[in-house]
C-alpha positions as protocol buffer text, in pm:
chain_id: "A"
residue {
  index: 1
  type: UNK
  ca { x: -7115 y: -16998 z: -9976 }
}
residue {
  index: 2
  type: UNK
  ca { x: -6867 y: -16724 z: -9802 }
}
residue {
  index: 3
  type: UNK
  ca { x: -6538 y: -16808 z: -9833 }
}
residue {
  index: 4
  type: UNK
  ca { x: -6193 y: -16638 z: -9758 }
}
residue {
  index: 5
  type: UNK
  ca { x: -5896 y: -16556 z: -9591 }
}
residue {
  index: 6
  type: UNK
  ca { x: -5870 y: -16471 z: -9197 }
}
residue {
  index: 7
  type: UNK
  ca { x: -6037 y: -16229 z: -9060 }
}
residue {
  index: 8
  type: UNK
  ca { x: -6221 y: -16130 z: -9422 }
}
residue {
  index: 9
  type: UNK
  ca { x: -6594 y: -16121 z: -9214 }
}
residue {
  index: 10
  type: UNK
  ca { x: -6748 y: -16420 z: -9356 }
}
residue {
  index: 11
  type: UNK
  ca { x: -6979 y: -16493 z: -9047 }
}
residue {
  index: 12
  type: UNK
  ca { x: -7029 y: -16113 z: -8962 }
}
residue {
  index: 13
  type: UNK
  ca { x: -7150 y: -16092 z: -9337 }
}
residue {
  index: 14
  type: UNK
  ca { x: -7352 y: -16458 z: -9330 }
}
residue {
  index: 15
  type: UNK
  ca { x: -7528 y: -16276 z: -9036 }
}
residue {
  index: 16
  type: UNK
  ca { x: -7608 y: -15951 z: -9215 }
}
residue {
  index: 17
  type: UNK
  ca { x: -7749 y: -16127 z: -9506 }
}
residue {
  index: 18
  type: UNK
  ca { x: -7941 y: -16307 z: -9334 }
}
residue {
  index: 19
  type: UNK
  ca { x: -8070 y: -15987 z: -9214 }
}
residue {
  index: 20
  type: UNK
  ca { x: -8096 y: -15838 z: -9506 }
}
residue {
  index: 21
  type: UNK
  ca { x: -8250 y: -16132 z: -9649 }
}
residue {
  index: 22
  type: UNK
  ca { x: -8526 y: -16106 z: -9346 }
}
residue {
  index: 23
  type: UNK
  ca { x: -8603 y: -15754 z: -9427 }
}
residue {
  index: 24
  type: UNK
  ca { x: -8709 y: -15839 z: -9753 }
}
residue {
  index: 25
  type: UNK
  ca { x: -8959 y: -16144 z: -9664 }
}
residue {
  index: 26
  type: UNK
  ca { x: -8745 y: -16453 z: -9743 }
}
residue {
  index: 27
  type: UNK
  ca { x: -8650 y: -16738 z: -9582 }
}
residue {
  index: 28
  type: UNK
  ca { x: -8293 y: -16744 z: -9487 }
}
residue {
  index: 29
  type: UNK
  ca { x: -8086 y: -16892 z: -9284 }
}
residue {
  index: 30
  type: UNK
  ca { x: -7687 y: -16857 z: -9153 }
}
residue {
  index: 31
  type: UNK
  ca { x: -7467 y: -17196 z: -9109 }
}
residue {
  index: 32
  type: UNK
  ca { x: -7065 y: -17125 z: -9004 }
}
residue {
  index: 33
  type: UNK
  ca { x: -6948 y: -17468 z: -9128 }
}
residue {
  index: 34
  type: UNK
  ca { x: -6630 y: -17448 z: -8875 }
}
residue {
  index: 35
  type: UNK
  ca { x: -6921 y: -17531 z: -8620 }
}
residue {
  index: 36
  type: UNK
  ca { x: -7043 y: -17845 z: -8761 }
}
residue {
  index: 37
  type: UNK
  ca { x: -6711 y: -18000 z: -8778 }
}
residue {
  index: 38
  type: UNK
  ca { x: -6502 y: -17845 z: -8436 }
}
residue {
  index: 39
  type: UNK
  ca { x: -6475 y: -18221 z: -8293 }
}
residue {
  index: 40
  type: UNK
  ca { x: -6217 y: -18455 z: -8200 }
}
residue {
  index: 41
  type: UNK
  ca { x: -6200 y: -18808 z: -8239 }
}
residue {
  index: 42
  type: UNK
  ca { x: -6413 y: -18823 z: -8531 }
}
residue {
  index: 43
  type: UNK
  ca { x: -6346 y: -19109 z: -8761 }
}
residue {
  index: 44
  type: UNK
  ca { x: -6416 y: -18933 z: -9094 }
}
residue {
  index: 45
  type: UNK
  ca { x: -6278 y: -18629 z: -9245 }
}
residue {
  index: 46
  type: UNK
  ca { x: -6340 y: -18299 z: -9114 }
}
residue {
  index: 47
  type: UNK
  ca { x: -6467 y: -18211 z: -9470 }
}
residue {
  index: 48
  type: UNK
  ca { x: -6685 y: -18565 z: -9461 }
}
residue {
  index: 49
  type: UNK
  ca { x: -6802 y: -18461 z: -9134 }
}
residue {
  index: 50
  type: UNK
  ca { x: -6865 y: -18103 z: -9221 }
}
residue {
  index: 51
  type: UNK
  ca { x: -7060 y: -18254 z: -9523 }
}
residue {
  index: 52
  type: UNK
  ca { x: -7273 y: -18466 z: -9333 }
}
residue {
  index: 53
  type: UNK
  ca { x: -7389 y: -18246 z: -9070 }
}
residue {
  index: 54
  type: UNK
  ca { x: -7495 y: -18008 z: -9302 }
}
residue {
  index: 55
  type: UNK
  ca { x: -7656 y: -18245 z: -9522 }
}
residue {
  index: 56
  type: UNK
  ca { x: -7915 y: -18253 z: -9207 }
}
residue {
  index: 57
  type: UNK
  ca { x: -7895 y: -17930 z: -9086 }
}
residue {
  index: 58
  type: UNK
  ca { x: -8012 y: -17828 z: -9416 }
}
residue {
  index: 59
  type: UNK
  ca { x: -8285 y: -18072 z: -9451 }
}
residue {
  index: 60
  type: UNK
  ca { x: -8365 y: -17946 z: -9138 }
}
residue {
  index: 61
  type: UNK
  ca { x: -8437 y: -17618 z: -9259 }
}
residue {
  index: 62
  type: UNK
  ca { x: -8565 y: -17721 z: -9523 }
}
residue {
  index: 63
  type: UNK
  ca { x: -8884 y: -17868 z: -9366 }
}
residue {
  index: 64
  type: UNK
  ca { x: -8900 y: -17561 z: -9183 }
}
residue {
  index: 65
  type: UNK
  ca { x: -8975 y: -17334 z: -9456 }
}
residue {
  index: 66
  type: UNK
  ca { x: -8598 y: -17181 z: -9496 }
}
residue {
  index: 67
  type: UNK
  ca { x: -8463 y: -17210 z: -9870 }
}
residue {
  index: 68
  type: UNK
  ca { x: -8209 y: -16974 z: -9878 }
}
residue {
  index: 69
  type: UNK
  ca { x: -7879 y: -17070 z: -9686 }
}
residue {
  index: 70
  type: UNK
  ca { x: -7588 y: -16859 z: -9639 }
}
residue {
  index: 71
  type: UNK
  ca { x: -7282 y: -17077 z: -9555 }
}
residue {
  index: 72
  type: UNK
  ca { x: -6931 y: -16956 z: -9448 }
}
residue {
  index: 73
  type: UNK
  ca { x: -6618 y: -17121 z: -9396 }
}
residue {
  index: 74
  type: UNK
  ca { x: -6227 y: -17041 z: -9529 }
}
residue {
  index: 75
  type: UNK
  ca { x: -6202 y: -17375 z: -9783 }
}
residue {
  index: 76
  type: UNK
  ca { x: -5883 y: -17378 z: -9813 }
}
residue {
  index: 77
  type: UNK
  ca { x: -5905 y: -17732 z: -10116 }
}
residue {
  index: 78
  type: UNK
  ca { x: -6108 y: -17774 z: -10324 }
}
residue {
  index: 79
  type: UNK
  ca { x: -6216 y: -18104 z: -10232 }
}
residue {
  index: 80
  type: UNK
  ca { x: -6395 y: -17884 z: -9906 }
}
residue {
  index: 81
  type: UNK
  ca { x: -6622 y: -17732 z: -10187 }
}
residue {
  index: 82
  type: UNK
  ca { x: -6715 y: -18019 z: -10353 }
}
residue {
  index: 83
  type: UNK
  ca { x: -6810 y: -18201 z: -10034 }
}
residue {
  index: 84
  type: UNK
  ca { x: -7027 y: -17857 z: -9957 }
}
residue {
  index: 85
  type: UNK
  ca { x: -7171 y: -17926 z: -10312 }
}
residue {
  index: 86
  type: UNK
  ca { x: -7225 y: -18290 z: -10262 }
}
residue {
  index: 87
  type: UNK
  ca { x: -7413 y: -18233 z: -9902 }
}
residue {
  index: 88
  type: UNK
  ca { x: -7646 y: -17994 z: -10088 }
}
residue {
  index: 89
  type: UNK
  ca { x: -7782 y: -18142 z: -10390 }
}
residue {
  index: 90
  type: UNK
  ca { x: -8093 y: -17939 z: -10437 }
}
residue {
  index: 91
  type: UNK
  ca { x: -7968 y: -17642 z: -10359 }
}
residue {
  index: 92
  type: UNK
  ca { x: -7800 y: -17396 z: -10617 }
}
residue {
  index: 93
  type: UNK
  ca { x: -7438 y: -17382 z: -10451 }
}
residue {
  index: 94
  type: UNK
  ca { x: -7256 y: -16997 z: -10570 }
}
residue {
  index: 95
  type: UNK
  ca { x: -6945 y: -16903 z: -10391 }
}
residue {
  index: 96
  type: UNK
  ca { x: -6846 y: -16570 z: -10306 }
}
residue {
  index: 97
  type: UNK
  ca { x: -6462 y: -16507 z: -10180 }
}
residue {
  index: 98
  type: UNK
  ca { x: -6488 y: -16236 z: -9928 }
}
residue {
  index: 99
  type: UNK
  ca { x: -6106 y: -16014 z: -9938 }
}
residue {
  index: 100
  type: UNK
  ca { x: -5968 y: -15696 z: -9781 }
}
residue {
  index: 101
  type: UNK
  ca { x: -5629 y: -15553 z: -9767 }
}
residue {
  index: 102
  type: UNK
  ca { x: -5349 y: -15752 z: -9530 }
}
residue {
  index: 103
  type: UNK
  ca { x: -5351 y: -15466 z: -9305 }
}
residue {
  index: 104
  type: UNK
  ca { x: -5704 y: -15465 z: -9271 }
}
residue {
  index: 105
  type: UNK
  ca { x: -5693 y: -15790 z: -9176 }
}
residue {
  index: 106
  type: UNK
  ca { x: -5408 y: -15765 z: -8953 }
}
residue {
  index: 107
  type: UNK
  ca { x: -5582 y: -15518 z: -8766 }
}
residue {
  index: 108
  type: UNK
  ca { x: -5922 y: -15735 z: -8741 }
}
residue {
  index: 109
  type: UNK
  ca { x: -5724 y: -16015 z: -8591 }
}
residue {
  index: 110
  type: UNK
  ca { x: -5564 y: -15804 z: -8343 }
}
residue {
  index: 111
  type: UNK
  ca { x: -5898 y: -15700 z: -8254 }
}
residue {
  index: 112
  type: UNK
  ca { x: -6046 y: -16025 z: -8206 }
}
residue {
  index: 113
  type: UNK
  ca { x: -5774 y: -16260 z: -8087 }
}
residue {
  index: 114
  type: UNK
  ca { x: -5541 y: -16286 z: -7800 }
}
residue {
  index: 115
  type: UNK
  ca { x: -5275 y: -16522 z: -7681 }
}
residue {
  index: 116
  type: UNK
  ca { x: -5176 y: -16826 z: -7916 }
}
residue {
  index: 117
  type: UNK
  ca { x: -5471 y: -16817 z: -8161 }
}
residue {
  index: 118
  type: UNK
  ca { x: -5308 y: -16461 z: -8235 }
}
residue {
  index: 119
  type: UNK
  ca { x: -5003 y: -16552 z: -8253 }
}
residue {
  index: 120
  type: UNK
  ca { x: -5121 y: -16858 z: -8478 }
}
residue {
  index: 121
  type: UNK
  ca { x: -5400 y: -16625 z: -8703 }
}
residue {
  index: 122
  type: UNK
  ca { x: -5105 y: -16375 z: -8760 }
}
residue {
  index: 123
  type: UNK
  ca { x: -4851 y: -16638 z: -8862 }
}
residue {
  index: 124
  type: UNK
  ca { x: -5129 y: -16824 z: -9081 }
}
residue {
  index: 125
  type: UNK
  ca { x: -5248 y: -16523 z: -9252 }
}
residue {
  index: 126
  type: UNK
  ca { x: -5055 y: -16477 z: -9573 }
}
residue {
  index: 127
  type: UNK
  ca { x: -5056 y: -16907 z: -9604 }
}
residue {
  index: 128
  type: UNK
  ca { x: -5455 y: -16915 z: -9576 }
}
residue {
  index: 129
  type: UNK
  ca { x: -5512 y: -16617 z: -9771 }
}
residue {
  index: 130
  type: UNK
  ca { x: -5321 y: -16806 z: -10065 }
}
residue {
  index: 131
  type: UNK
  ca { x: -5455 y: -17126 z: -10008 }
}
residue {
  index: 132
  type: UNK
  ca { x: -5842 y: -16977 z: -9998 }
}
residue {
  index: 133
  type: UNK
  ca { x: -5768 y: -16807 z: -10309 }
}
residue {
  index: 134
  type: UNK
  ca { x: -5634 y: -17120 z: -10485 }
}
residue {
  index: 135
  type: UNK
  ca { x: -5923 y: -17314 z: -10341 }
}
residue {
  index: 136
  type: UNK
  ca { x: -6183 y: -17139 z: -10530 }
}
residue {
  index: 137
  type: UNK
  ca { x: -6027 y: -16990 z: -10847 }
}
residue {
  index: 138
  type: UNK
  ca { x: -6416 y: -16937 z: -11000 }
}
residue {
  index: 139
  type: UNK
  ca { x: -6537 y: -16745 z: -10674 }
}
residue {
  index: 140
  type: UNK
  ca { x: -6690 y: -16420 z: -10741 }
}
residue {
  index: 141
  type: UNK
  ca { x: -6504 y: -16217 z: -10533 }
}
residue {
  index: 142
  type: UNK
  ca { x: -6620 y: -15940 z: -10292 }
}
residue {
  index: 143
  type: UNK
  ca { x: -6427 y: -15681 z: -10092 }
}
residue {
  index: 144
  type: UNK
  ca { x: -6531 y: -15632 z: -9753 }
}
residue {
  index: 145
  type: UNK
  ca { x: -6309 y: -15315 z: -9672 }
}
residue {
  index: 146
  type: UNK
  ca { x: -6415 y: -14968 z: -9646 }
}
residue {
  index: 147
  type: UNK
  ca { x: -6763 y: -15040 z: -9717 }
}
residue {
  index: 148
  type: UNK
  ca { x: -7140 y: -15038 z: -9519 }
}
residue {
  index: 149
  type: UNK
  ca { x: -7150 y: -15406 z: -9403 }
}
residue {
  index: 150
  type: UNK
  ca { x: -7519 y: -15382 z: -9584 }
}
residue {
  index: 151
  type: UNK
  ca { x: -7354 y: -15301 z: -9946 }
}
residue {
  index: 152
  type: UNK
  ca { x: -7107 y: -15625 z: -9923 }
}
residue {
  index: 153
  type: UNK
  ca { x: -7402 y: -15799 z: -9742 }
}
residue {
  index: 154
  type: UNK
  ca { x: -7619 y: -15672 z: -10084 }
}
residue {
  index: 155
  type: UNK
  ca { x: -7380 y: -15735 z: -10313 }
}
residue {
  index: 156
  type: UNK
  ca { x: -7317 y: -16121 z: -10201 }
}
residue {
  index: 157
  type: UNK
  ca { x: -7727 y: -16149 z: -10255 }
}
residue {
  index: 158
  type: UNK
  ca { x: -7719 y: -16030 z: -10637 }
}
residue {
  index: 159
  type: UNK
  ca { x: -7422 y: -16240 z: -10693 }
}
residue {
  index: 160
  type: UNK
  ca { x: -7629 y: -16533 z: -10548 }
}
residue {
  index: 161
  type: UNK
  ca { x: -7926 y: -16387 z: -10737 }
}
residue {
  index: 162
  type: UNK
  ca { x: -8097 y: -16337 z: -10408 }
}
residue {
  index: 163
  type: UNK
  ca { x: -8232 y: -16018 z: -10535 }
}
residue {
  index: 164
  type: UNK
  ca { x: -8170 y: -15824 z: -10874 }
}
């Protein structure tokens, strides 16, 4: 599981593990969580509906031969881990915190973003940041700043014990 802050590259790493994790003959697969709950009107939780969706998508995958997943999402409570954990009973859950400096991720979101989703992402950062850290105080945590994408991508599979 990817966690972090704005703009730390938790799908753009998801995706290179995944790649990675192709390159090296196992089965792998990339879920952004955001995606299984971006509804409205939903009667549940967006962490109960998060939960639930992924509880299929990875049985889903499951019966299709994948058995590694790479999950990202900022959690920003811990009660949005344990409903990850609780969706995925078989599987071994390890979360990594993905982090880079503020200006580095200032710079991302100016990138990516226009109108008010930068103006909100810029406002939010600092907030989210602290809440994603307090989220998941056990998280191994990872830098993703000044580095090959493939050495972060790497290091998040050892950490996992993906690979040695």
């Amino acid at each position: 599981m990817l966690t972090g802050g704005l703009a730390t590259g938790k799908t753009t790493v998801a995706k290179e593990v995944v790649t990675i994790a192709s390159a090296l003959g196992l089965h792998a697969a990339a879920v952004d969580l955001d995606w299984l709950g971006w509804a409205t009107g939903a009667t549940v939780t967006l962490d109960d509906l998060i939960a639930s969706n992924l509880t299929a998508v990875a049985g889903n995958y499951a019966a299709a031969g994948v058995d590694h997943l790479v999950l990202a999402r900022a959690v920003v409570h811990p009660g949005g881990l344990r409903a990850v954990a609780r969706a995925l009973p078989a599987w071994e859950l390890t979360v990594v915190r993905l982090t880079a400096p503020r200006a580095a991720l200032e710079q991302r979101i100016r990138s990516r973003d226009y109108g008010s989703e930068l103006l909100e992402h810029l406002t939010d950062l600092d907030e989210m940041t602290e809440k994603v850290t307090a989220a998941a105080p056990g998280a191994h945590v990872v830098v993703n700043h000044g580095r090959e994408l493939g050495d972060v991508a790497n290091e998040v599979m050892r950490l996992a014990a993906w690979i040695p």
